[in-house]
C-alpha positions as CSV (number, residue, x, y, z in Angstrom):
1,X,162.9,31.9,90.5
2,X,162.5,34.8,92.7
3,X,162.8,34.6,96.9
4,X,159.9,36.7,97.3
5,X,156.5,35.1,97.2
6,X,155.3,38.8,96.8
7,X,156.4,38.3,93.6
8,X,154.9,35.4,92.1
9,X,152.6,35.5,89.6
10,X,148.9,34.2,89.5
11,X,150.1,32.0,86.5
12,X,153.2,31.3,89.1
13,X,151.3,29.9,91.6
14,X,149.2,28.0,88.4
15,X,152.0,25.9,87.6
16,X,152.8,24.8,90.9
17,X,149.3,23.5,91.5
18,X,149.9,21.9,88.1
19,X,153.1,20.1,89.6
20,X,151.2,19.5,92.6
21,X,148.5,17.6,90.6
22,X,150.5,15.5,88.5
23,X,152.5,14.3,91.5
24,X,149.4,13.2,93.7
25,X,149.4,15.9,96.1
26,X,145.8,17.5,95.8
27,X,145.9,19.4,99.0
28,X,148.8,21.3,97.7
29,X,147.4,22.0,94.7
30,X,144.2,23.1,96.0
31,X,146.1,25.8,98.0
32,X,148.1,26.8,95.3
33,X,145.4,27.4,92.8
34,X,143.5,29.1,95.8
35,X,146.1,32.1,96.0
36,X,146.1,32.2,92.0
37,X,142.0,33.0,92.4
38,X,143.3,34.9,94.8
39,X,145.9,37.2,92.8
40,X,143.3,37.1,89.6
41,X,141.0,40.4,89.4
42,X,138.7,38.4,87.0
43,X,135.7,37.0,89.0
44,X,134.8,34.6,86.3
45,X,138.5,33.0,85.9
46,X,138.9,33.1,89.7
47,X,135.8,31.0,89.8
48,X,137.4,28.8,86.8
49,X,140.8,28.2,88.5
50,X,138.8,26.9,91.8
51,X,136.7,24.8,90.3
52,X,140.1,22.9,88.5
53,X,141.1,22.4,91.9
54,X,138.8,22.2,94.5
55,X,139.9,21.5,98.0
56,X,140.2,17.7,98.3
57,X,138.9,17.3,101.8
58,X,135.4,18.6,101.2
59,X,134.9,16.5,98.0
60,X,133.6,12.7,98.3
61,X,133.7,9.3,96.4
62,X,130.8,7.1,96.8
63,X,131.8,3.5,96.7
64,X,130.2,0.4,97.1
C-alpha cells in the first residue's frame, strides 16, 4: 500500500468502495467510487462506476 493517495489507482479507489459496500458504509463508498469516475478518462465507465454507487443521501425508499 502506498502513503501517497497521488498514487492510487482508479481500480484502487474501486476496491475500497467495494469494502465500503460490503461493510454498510454507503457514504463512503459513494465517495470512493466518486474519485475512481474521477481518475477514469472514459466518459461512459465514469458514468458506469457512479451509477454502482450513487450517493446515498440523495436516493429515497418509499415505505408504507
Amino acid at each position: 500500500m502506498t502513503s501517497d493517495p497521488a498514487d492510487l489507482t482508479a481500480a484502487d479507489y474501486l476496491d475500497g468502495a467495494r469494502e465500503m459496500t460490503a461493510t454498510g458504509r454507503p457514504y463512503l463508498a459513494h465517495l470512493l467510487a466518486e474519485e475512481a469516475a474521477r481518475r477514469t478518462t472514459d466518459p461512459a465507465t465514469a458514468a458506469g462506476i457512479r451509477a454502482s454507487f450513487p450517493d446515498p443521501t440523495t436516493t429515497r425508499k418509499e415505505s408504507d
